[in-house]
C-alpha positions in Angstrom: -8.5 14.3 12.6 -8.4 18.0 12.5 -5.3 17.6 14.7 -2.9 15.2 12.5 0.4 16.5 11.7 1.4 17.2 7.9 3.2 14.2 8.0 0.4 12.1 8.7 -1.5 14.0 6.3 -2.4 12.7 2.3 -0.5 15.8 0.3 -3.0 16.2 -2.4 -1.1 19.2 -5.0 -2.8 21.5 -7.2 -0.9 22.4 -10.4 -1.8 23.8 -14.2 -0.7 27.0 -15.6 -1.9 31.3 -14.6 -5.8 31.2 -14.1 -6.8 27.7 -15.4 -9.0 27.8 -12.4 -7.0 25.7 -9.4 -8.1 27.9 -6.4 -11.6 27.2 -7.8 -11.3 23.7 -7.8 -9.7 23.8 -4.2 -12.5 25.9 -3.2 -15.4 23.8 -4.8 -13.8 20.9 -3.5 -13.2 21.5 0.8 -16.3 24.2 0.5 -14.3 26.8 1.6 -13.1 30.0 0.7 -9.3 28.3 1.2 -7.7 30.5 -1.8 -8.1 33.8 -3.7 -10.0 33.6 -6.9 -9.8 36.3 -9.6 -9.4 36.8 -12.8 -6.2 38.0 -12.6 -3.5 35.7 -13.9 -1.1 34.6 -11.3 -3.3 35.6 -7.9 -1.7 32.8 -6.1 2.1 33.5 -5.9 2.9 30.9 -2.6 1.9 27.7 -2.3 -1.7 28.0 -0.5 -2.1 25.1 1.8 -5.3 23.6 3.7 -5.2 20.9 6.1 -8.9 19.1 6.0 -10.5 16.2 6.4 -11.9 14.9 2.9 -14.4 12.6 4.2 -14.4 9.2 3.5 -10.3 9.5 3.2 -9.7 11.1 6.7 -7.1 14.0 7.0 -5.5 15.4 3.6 -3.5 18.5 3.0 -4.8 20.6 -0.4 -2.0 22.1 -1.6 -2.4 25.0 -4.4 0.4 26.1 -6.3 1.3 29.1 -8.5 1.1 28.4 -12.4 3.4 26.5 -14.1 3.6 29.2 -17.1 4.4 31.7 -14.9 6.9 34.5 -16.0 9.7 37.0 -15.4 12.5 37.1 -12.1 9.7 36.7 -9.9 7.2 33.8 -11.6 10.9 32.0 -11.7 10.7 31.9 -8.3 7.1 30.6 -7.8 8.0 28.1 -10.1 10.8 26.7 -7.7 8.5 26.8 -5.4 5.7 25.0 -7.1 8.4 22.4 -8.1 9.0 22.1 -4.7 5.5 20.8 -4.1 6.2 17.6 -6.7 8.5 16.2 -3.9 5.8 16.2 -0.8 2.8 15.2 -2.8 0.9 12.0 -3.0 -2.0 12.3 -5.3 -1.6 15.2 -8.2 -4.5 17.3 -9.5 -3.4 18.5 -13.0 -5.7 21.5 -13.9 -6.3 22.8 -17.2 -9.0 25.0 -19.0 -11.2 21.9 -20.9 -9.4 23.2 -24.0 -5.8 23.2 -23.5 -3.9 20.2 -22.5 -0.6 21.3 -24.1 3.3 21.0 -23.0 3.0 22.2 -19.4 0.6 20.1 -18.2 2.0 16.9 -20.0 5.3 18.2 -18.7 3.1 18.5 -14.8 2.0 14.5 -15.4 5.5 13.2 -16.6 6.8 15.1 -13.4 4.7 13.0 -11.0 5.1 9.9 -13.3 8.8 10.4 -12.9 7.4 10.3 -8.9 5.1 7.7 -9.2 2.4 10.0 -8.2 -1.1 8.9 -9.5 -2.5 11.9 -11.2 -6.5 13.2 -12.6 -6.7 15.7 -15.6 -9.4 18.1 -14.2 -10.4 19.9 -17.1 -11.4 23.0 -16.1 -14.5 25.7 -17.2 -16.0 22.8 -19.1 -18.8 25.1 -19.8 -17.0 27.4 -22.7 -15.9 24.3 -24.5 -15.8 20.6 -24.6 -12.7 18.9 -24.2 -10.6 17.8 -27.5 -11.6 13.9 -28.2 -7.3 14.0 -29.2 -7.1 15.3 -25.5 -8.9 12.6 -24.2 -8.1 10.1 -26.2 -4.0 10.6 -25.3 -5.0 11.0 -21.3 -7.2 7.6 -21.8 -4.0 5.6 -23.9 -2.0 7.0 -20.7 -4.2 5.5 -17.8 -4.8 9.1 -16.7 -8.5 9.5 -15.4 -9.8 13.4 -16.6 -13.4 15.0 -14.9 -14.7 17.9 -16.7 -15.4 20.3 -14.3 -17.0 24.1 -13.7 -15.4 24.4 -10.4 -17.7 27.7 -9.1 -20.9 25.8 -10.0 -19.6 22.8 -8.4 -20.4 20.9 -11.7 -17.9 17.5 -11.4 -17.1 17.5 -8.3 -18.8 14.3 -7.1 -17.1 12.6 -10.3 -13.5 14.3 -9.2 -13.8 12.8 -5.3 -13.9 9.4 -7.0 -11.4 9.7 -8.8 -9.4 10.8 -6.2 -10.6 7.9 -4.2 -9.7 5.2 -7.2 -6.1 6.7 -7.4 -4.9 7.6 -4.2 -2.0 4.8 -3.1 -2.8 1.8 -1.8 -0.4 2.3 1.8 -3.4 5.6 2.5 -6.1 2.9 2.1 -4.9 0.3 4.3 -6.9 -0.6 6.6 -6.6 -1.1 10.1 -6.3 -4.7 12.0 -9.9 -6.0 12.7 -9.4 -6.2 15.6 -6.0 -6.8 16.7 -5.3 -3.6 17.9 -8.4 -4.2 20.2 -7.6 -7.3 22.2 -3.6 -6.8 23.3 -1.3 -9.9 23.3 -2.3 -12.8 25.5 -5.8 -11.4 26.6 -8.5 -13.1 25.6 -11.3 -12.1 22.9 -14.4 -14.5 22.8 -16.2 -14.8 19.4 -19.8 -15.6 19.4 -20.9 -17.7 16.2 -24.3 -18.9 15.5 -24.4 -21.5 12.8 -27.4 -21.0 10.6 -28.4 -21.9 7.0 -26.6 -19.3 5.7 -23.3 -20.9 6.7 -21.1 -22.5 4.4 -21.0 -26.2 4.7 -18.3 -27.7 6.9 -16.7 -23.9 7.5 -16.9 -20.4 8.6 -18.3 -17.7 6.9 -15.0 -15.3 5.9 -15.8 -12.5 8.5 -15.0 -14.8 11.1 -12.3 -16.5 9.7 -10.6 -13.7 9.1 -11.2 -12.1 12.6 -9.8 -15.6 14.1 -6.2 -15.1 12.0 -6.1 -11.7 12.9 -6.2 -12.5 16.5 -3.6 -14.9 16.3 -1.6 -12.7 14.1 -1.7 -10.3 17.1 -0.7 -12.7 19.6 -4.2 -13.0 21.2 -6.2 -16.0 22.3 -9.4 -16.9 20.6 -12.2 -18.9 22.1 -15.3 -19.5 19.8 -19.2 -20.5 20.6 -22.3 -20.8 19.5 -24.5 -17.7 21.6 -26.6 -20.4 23.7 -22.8 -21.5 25.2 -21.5 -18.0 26.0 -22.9 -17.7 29.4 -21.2 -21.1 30.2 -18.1 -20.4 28.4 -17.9 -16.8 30.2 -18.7 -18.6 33.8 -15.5 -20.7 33.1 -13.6 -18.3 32.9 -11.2 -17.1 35.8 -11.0 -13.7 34.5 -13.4 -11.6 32.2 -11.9 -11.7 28.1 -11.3 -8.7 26.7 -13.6 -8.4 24.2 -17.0 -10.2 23.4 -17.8 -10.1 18.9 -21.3 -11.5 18.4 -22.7 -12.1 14.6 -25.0 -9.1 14.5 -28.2 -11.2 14.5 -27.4 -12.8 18.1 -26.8 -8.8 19.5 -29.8 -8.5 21.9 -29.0 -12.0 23.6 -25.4 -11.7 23.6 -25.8 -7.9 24.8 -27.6 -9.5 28.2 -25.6 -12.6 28.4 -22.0 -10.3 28.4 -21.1 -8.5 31.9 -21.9 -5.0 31.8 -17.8 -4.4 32.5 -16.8 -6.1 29.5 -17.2 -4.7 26.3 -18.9 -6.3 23.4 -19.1 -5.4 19.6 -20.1 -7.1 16.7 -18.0 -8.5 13.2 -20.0 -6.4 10.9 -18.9 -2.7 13.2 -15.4 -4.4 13.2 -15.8 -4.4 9.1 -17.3 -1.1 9.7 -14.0 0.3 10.7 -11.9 -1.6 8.5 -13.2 -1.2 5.1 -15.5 1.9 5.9 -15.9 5.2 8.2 -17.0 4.7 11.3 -18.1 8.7 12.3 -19.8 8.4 8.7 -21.5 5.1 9.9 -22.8 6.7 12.8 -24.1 10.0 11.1 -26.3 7.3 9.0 -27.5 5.3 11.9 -28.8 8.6 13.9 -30.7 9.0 10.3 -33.1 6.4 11.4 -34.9 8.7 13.8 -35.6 10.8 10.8 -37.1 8.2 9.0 -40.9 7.8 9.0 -43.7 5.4 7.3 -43.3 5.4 3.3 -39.4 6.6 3.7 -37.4 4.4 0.8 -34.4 2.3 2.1 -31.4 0.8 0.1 -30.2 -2.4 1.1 -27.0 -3.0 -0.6 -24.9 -6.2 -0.5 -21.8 -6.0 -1.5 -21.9 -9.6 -2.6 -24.3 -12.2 -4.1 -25.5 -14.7 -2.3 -28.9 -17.3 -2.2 -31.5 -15.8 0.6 -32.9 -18.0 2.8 -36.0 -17.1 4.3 -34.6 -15.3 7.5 -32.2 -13.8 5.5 -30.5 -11.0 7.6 -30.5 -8.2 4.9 -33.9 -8.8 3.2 -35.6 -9.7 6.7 -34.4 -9.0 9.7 -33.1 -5.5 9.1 -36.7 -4.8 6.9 -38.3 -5.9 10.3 -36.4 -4.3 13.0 -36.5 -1.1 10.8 -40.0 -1.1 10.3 -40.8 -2.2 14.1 -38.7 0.9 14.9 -40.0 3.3 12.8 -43.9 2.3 13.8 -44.9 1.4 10.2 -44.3 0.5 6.5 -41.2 1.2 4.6 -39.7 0.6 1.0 -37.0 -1.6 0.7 -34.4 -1.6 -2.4 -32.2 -4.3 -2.6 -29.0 -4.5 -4.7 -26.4 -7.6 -4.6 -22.6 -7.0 -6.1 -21.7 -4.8 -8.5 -24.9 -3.2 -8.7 -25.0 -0.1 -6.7 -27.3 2.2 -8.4 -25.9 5.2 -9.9 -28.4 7.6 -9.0 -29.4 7.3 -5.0 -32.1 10.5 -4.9 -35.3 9.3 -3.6 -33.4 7.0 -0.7 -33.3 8.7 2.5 -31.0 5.8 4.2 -28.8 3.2 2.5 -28.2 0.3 4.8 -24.7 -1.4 3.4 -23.4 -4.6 4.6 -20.1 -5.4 6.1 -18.5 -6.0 3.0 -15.8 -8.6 3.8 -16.4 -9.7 0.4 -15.2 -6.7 -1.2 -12.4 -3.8 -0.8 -11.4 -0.3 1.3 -11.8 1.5 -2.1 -14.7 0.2 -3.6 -16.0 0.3 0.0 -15.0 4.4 0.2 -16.4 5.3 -3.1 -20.2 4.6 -2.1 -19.3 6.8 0.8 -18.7 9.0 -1.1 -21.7 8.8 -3.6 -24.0 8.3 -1.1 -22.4 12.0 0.9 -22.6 13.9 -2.4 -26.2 12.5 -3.1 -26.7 13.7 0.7 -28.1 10.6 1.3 -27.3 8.7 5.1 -25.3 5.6 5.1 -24.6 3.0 7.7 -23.8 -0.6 8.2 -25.8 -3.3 8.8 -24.6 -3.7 12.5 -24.6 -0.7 13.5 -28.1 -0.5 11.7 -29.2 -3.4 14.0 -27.0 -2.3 17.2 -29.3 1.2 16.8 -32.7 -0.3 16.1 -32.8 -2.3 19.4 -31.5 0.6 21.6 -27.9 -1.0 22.6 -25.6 1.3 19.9 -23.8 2.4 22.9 -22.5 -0.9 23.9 -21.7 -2.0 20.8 -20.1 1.5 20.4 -18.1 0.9 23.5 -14.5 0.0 22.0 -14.4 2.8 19.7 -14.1 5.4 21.8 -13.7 7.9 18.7 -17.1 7.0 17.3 -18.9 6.8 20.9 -18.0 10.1 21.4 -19.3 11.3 18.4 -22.6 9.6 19.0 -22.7 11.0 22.4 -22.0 14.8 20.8 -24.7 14.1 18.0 -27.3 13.3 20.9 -26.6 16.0 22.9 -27.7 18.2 19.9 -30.8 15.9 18.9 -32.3 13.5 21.8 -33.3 10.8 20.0 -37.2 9.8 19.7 -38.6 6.7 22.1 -38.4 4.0 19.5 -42.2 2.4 19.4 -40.4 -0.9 20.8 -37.8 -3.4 18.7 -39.1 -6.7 17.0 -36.9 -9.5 17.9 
């Protein structure tokens, strides 16, 4: 990530007029000294630029620019400059002190308009005045979303990453295939479904279905079975596939029935990727060594469904986490929309796949959950860890199997008292 080009880079710009605080917010925001603060108007004369990865939005370039009010020969030619900037960026951060939101910056926001370049009012040093309710009233008839912000206390920062997570275009949230770019065109990818009572009536559930057109899409073959026929399906086969997908609650039996040589994953790590962070993902499942008897754990579904009694995210996951851990645990479990707000007091949140919602919404709990410093992983991956086989079903991502294998190197993980089935 660190090693993208610019051009593959989200150009996030900076803009607002002399000292309204912009090299604060860059700094509050990557937690870095990247500009010069001071109190002296007009500190940053070049465009100050930091490449960095924004986690959950990958590799972004922070862009700071000279004030827009800047004056004489010389502020002339910042201001080119700074109008340069409009042209390369994709997201704008208009900053102003929380009470001024005057000609410049509406000037700054009909600029990017004029671009098509989502914007967010920061209104800056929130902490000498509240923001005009005319101010906010005009940026809320406008669609613009505003944060009030202290930018050296860090106050509204957590509220700004969202925002920037809501607006940035929809091309830098695309996801990647599921699993397309996995299997390449005539190969073979073998798709392991158990039918339980889960299963919608006369059809697939929309993981798999989706996985199935994705295949095709990519010019790949497709064979599908329940997990007691895989080792009779694989046995017909005159040469290995190239990739085994198991439901994550058939992992253990699918992970001995597969050839060691052939690698094997599951649809919710394939979700994982697609609507979520993978390296993020596997930060949260290494969390589970830290948890310990009386730890609280969110279970979040990201849509609503009637539990049966095995159900995999009320259950199974409840079961295999407390079998690892060697004792009792608090489960939370929310369904939807109904992510709580505040996560302190969770010291994992387990999320599902979720096929059923979007790369955005998906992001933003990332995001919440990071700023509440609070783990998060999947409910595969969850699983995959929990009965010792994370490596395998790590296997073809080599990105994320590396960075498990770096994160173990620095903390050997704990002899697990022994997986439940």
């Amino acid at each position: 990530m660190r090693a993208a080009p610019r051009s593959f880079r989200l150009h996030i710009g900076l803009f607002g007029r002399r000292n309204a605080g912009k090299s604060s917010v860059l700094n509050a925001l990557t937690g870095q000294e990247a500009a010069v603060v001071s109190e002296v108007a007009g500190t940053t004369t070049d465009p100050v630029e930091k490449p960095m990865e924004l986690l959950p939005l990958g590799p972004v370039l922070f862009i700071d620019t000279a004030g827009v009010d800047d004056v004489g020969t010389l502020g002339a030619k910042r201001l080119a400059k700074t109008r340069q900037v409009f042209d390369r960026t994709d997201v704008g951060l208009i900053v102003a002190e929380a009470g001024q939101w005057g000609n410049f910056e509406q000037g700054i926001l009909d600029s990017l308009s004029q671009r098509q370049v989502p914007a967010v009012a920061v209104l800056n040093k929130a902490d000498l005045g509240a923001p005009p309710a005319e101010v906010l009233a005009r940026l809320d008839a406008e669609g613009v979303p505003w944060v009030a912000t202290v930018a050296p206390e860090g106050r509204g920062m957590a509220e700004l990453r969202e925002s920037l997570v809501r607006i940035v275009p929809d091309e830098w949230l695309r996801p990647p295939p599921i699993v397309s770019d996995l299997v390449p065109p005539g190969a073979l990818c073998v798709l392991v479904v158990p039918i339980d009572l889960e299963a919608p009536k006369g059809r697939l559930i929309l993981p798999q279905v989706q996985t199935i057109r994705d295949l095709l899409d990519g010019d790949a073959q497709t064979m599908v079975v329940k997990q007691r026929a895989l080792p009779g399906a694989l046995a017909r086969l005159t040469r290995p596939p190239a990739l085994v997908v198991t439901d994550s609650q058939a992992f253990l039996e699918v992970a001995s029935d597969t050839p060691p040589g052939v690698p094997m994953t599951s649809f919710s790590i394939l979700f994982a990727r697609r609507l979520g962070d993978l390296s993020t993902f596997v930060e949260g499942a290494l969390a589970i060594d830290r948890l310990r008897p009386g730890d609280r754990v969110l279970v979040a579904e990201a849509c609503t469904h009637h539990p049966i009694g095995e159900d995999i995210g009320r259950v199974k996951i409840p079961r295999w986490l407390r079998g690892y851990v060697g004792g009792e645990l608090e489960f939370v479990t929310t369904a939807g929309r109904d992510f709580p707000d505040r996560l302190d007091g969770f010291q994992l949140v387990v999320h599902c796949g979720a096929c059923m919602g979007n790369r955005r919404e998906m992001l933003s709990r990332i995001v919440r959950c990071r700023e509440a410093g609070v783990p998060i992983c999947n409910y595969g991956m969850t699983i995959a860890y929990t009965l010792a086989i994370f490596e395998r079903a790590l296997g073809p991502f080599p990105e994320a199997l590396g960075a498990y294998r770096r994160h173990r190197l620095a903390a050997p993980p704990r002899r697990p008292p022994g997986p439940e089935r």
